[in-house]
N, C-alpha and C positions, 0 to 999 in steps of 0.2 A: 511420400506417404500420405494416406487419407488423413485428414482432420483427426479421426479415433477411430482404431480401429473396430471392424465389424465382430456385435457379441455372437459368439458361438454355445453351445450349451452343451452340457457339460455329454451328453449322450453322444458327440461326434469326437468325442477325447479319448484319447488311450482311459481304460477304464483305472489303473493306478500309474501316476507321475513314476520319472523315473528316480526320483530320491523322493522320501518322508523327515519327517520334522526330524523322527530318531536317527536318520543319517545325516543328520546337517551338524558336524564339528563345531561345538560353540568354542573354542578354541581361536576357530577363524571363522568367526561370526560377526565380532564385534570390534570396528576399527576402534583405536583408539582415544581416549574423550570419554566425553559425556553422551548418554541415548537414555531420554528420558524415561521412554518407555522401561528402562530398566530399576528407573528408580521405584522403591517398596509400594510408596502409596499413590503417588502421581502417577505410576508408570500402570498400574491397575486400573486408575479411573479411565486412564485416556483411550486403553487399550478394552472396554468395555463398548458393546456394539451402541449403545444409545449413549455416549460420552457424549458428543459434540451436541442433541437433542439437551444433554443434561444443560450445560454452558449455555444453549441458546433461550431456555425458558426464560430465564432470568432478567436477560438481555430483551427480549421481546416483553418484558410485564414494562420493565421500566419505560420502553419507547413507546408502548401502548398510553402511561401515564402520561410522559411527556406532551404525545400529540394530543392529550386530551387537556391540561394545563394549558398547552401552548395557545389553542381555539377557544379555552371557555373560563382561563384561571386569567389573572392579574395580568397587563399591557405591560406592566415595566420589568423590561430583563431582566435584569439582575435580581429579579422576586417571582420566575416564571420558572419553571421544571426544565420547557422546552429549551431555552434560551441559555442559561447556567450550564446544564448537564452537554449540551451540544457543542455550547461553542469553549468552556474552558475546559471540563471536565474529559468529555471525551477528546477531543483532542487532544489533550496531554499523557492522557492514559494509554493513546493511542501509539502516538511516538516513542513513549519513555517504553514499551512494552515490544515494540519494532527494534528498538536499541537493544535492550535486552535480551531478550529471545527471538522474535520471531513470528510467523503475518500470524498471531493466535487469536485479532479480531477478527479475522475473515472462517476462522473456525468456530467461533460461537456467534456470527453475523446473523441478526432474526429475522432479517429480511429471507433468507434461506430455510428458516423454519415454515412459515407462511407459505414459500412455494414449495416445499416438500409435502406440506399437507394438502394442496392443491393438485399436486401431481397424483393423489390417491385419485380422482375424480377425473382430471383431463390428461389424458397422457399426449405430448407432442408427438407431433408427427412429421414438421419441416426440419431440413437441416440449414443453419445459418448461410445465407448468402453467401458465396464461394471469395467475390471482391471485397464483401465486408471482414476477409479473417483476415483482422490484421490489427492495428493498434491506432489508426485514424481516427476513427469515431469516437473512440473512449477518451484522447487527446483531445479533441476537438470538447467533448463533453466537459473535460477536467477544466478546460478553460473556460467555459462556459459557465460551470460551477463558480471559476472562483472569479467570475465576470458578476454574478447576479449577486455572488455575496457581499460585496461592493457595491452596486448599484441598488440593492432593495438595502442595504443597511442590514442584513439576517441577525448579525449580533444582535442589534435591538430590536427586533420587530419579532415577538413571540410566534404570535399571527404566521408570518410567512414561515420560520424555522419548525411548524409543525406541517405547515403544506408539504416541506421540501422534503420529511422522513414520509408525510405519506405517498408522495411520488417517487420514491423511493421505492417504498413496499409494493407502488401498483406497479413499477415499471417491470421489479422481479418476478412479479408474478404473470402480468402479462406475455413478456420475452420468454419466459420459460414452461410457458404453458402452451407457447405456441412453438419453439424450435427446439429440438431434443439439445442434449447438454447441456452442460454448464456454459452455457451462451451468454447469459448475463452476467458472470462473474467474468468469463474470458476476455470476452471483447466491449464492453459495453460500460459498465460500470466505474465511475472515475474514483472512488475513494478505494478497489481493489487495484485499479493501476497507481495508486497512490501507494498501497501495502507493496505492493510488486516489486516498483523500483526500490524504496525503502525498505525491504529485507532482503536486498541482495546484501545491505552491510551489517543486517543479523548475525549471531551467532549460532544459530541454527537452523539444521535444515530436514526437512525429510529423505530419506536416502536410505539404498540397499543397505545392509549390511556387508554383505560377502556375494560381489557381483559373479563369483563359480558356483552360489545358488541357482542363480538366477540363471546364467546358463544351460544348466543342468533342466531347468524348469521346463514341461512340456504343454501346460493350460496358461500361465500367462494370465494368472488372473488379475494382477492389479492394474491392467488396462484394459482388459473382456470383461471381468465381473464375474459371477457364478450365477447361472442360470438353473433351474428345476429342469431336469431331464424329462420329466412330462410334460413341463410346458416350456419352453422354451422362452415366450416372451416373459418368463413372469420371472425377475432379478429376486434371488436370496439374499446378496449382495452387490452393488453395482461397482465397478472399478473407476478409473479413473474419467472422471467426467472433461478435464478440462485436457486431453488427449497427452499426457506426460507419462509416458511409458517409463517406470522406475531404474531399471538397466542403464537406460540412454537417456536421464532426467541429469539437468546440471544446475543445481544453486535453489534458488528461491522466486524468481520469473516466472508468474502462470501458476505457482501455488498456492491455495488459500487451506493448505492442513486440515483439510476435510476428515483426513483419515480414512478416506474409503482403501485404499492402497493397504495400507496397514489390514485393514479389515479379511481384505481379500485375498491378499497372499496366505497360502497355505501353507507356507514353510515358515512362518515368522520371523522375514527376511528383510522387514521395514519397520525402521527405527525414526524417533528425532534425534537426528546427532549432532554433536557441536563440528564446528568447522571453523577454518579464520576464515571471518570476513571479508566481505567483497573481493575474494579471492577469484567468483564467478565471472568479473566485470573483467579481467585478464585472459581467461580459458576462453578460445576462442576454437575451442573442436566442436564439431555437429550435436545438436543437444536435440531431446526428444521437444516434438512442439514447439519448438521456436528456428531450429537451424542455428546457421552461423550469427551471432552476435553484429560479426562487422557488415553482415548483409541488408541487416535490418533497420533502413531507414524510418520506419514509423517507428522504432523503441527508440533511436535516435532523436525524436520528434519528442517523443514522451521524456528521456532523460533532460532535452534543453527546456519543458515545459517546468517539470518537475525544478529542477535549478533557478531557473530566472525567476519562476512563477513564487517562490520561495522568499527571493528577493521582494518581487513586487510585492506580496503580499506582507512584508512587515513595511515596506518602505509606504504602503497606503493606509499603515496609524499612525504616523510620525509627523508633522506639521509642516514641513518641506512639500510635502505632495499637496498640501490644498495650496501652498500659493502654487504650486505649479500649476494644478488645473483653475486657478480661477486666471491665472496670465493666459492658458491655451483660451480659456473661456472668451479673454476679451481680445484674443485675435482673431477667433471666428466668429465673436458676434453672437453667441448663444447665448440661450438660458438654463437651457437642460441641459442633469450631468451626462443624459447619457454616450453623444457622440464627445464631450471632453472623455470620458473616462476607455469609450474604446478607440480613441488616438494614446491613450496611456497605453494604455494595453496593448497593442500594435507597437509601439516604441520598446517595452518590455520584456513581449515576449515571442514578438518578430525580429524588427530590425536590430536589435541590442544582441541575442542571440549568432543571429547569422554575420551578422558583423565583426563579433569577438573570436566566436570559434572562426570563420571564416580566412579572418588575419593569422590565427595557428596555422590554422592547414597550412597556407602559405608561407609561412615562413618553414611548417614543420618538411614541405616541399622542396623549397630552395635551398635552405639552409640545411636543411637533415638530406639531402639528395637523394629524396624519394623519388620513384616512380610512377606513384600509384597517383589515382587523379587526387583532385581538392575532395570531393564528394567518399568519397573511399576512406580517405584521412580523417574527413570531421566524422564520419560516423565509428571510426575505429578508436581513436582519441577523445572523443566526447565522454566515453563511460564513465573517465576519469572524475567528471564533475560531480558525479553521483553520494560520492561521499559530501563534500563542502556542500550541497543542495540541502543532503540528512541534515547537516549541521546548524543550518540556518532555520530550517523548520522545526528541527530540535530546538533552535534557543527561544525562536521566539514562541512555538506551541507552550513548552517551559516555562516562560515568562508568566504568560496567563494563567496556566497552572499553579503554579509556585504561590502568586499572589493572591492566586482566591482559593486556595486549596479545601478553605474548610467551609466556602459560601455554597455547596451544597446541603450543610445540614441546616441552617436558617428556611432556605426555601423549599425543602423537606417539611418542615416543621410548619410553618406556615401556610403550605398545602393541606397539611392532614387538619389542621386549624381552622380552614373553607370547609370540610367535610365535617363539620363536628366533631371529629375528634381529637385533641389535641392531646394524642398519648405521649407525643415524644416533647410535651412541654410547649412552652410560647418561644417564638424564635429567638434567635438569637444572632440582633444581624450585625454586633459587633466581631463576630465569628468572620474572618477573612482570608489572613495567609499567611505567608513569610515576607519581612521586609523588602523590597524595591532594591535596595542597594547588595542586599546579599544574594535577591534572583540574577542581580545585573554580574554577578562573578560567574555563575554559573553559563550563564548566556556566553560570555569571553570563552570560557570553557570548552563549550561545544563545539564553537564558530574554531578553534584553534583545531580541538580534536579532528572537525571533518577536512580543514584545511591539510594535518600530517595524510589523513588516509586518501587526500585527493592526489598529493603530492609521491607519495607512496603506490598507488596505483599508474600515475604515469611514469613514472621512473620503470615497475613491472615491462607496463604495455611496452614504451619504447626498450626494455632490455631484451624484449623477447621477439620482437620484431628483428628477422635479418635482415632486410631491407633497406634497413634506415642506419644511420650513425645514432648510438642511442642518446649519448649527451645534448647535441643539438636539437635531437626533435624533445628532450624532458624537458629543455629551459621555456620554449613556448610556452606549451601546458600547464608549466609551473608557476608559468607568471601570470595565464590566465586566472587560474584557481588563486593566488595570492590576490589580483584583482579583485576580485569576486569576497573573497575575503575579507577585504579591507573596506569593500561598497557595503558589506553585512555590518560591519564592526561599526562603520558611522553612522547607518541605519538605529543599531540597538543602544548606540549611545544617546540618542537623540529622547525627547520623553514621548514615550508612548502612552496611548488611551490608555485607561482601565478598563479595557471592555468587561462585561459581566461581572465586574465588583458593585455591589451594593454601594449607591450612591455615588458613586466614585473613588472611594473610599479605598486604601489602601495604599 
């Protein structure tokens, strides 16, 4: 199947579908659960054609202020817009709101504003490189990202933390100004492959309602869009950009709840529905946009990036990791952090990785008397990890959270106080969070919660496998994810920075 398929206008269509909204049985319409879209006031706003425009203003004022603090307000983080709001606030909002519901920052993302209103002026014209569809780049990127946030210090450095949302903003705008689709949220993008894998264990998803609508259905709008019969190129509504045909759409992978789909269908046949989680990372039938799951070595790549990278990244605030790089330091004789810190990384989120799972496959091989190769197995059994990864990014994103929960209204205050105006009062920078030792339950919490759904997902994967002996290939996996586990649990015990608290403070 093409990338997305080709828009058609509505002039070469049966002039009326073969069912209308008044033949669709709301009876079987609505699986069971929750569909937001049903609820009185929520389900109105969302279902409103400038909803997601509504959500994104907002979100684009604040990051407009941020990079403007970040360049020209106050050096010291913890008293900077750019620096507070990026590295505690969103991030924690961003997790606890993934746990919750589901990818809803990639819905009001305002980086997609700015290219939306760009797209009024330049329309693309290329289609994404045929070898770059795939999930390399954006891994590759993810690591990169969280290579430089280490290496430049971003937490502290206001300075760079507004360069990085303006490259940000230019990167969206440039990639999608030059190749049609959602090409920069698909393939490109590290903080939406961050939502991607993290709301596979959302409780929501977007999805049919009653897939004998969808059958019945002869336009097909929530992946063609709805075109003007006189003009064809010119979209009244455009479908699904990131090519996930709703019918043959499975889970949260590749969705960032645009809502165009909802828009588009003319039956009112797409809902957000609840679902149990990471139910997706088991279902291994043909999904629209991605294929088979277990085929998919570059999501493979992304899941082990996602997990370890999780790890590393609490394990590099925790006072263990400087003696370890100043020991690698004085066995090669350097001065700079940067090749210590990409031998860390390389140990990480390479060899640690292919190492770990590698030893599953193999045993899940020998001992489980499989078949199928080593490379087949780690990519089929890997999914599993995707819970205990949430877990650990949950505790320690939390952490930060938790602790400075309320050091956004001090540097609030304090900004509007450079401007002259000081409506919202003088700061107040004993304003912080919740104590240290009551976030540190919550963090145990997490790291426990992802460890059952990791352990729970491989118990699924090997029950549904005939292939295998299920018992033997679950105890691997199980023990890997216990692993893993228990590397998180001494990481979060250990005293971590305060990053972004005032003074340290907290």
């Amino acid at each position: 199947m093409r990338w997305i398929s080709s828009l058609k206008s509505r002039k070469s269509r049966q002039p009326e579908p073969v069912i209308s909204v008044s033949q669709v049985d709301p009876t079987n319409k609505t699986p069971p659960g929750l569909d937001l879209l049903r609820l009185p006031l929520l389900g109105t706003l969302l279902k409103q054609r400038h909803a997601r425009t509504l959500l994104q203003v907002p979100l684009f004022i604040i990051s407009a202020a941020m990079i403007l603090h970040g360049l020209f307000g106050p050096q010291l983080a913890p008293r900077n817009l750019a620096t507070t709001l990026t590295w505690v606030h969103f991030r924690g909002a961003l997790i606890l709101v993934l746990l919750l519901a589901g990818n809803f920052f990639c819905l009001a993302c305002p980086f997609m504003l700015v290219r939306n209103f760009a797209r009024k002026f330049f329309r693309p014209a290329r289609n994404w490189p045929r070898y770059l569809r795939n999930k390399w780049l954006s891994t590759s990127l993810f690591v990169v990202m969280l290579f430089v946030y280490e290496w430049f210090d971003l937490w502290a450095s206001p300075w760079w933390t507004a360069w990085l949302i303006v490259t940000y903003f230019a990167g969206a705008l440039v990639i999608d100004s030059i190749f049609k689709h959602a090409t920069f949220c698909k393939f490109v993008c590290p903080i939406g492959q961050f939502n991607f894998v993290a709301s596979t264990v959302s409780p929501l998803e977007v999805a049919v309602r009653d897939h004998d609508v969808c059958t019945r259905c002869t336009t097909k709008d929530c992946i063609r869009g709805v075109r003007e019969p006189a003009a064809p190129l010119v979209a009244i509504q455009r479908g699904c950009e990131l090519a996930l045909f709703q019918p043959r759409k499975v889970g949260n992978i590749d969705c960032t709840f645009c809502l165009d789909c909802i828009q588009a269908c003319p039956h009112d046949n797409v809902g957000i529905v609840s679902r149990v989680p990471a139910t997706e990372l088991v279902n291994d039938t043909m999904r629209s946009g991605l294929g088979f799951l277990s085929r998919r070595k570059d999501l493979t790549a992304l899941t082990m990036v996602f997990t370890f990278g999780a790890l590393l990244n609490a394990f590099a605030m925790v006072s263990p990791v400087y003696a370890l790089e100043q020991w690698l330091a004085r066995r090669l004789d350097v001065t700079t952090e940067a090749p210590v810190l990409a031998i860390v990384f390389g140990l990480f989120l390479i060899v640690e990785p292919l190492l770990l799972i590698g030893v599953a496959a193999w045993i899940t091989r020998a001992w489980g008397r499989s078949k199928r190769s080593l490379a087949a197995l780690a990519v089929r059994y890997s999914y599993s990890l995707v819970p205990i990864g949430f877990g650990i990014w949950l505790a320690h994103y939390s952490f930060h959270f938790l602790t400075g929960l309320f050091t956004f209204i001090p540097v609030t205050q304090a900004a509007l106080a450079e401007l002259g105006g000081a409506i919202l009062g003088q700061p107040q920078w004993t304003l912080v969070g919740l104590p240290t030792n009551v976030v540190q339950v919550f963090e145990v919490g997490f790291i426990v919660l992802g460890l059952l759904g990791s352990l729970l997902i491989s118990y699924l994967l090997a029950a549904t496998d005939q292939l295998v002996q299920p018992l033997r290939v679950f105890i691997p996996w199980a023990a890997l994810s216990l692993l893993i586990a228990g590397a998180a649990l001494w990481v979060m015990s250990q005293p971590m920075e305060m990053r972004g608290l005032v003074l340290g403070s907290g």
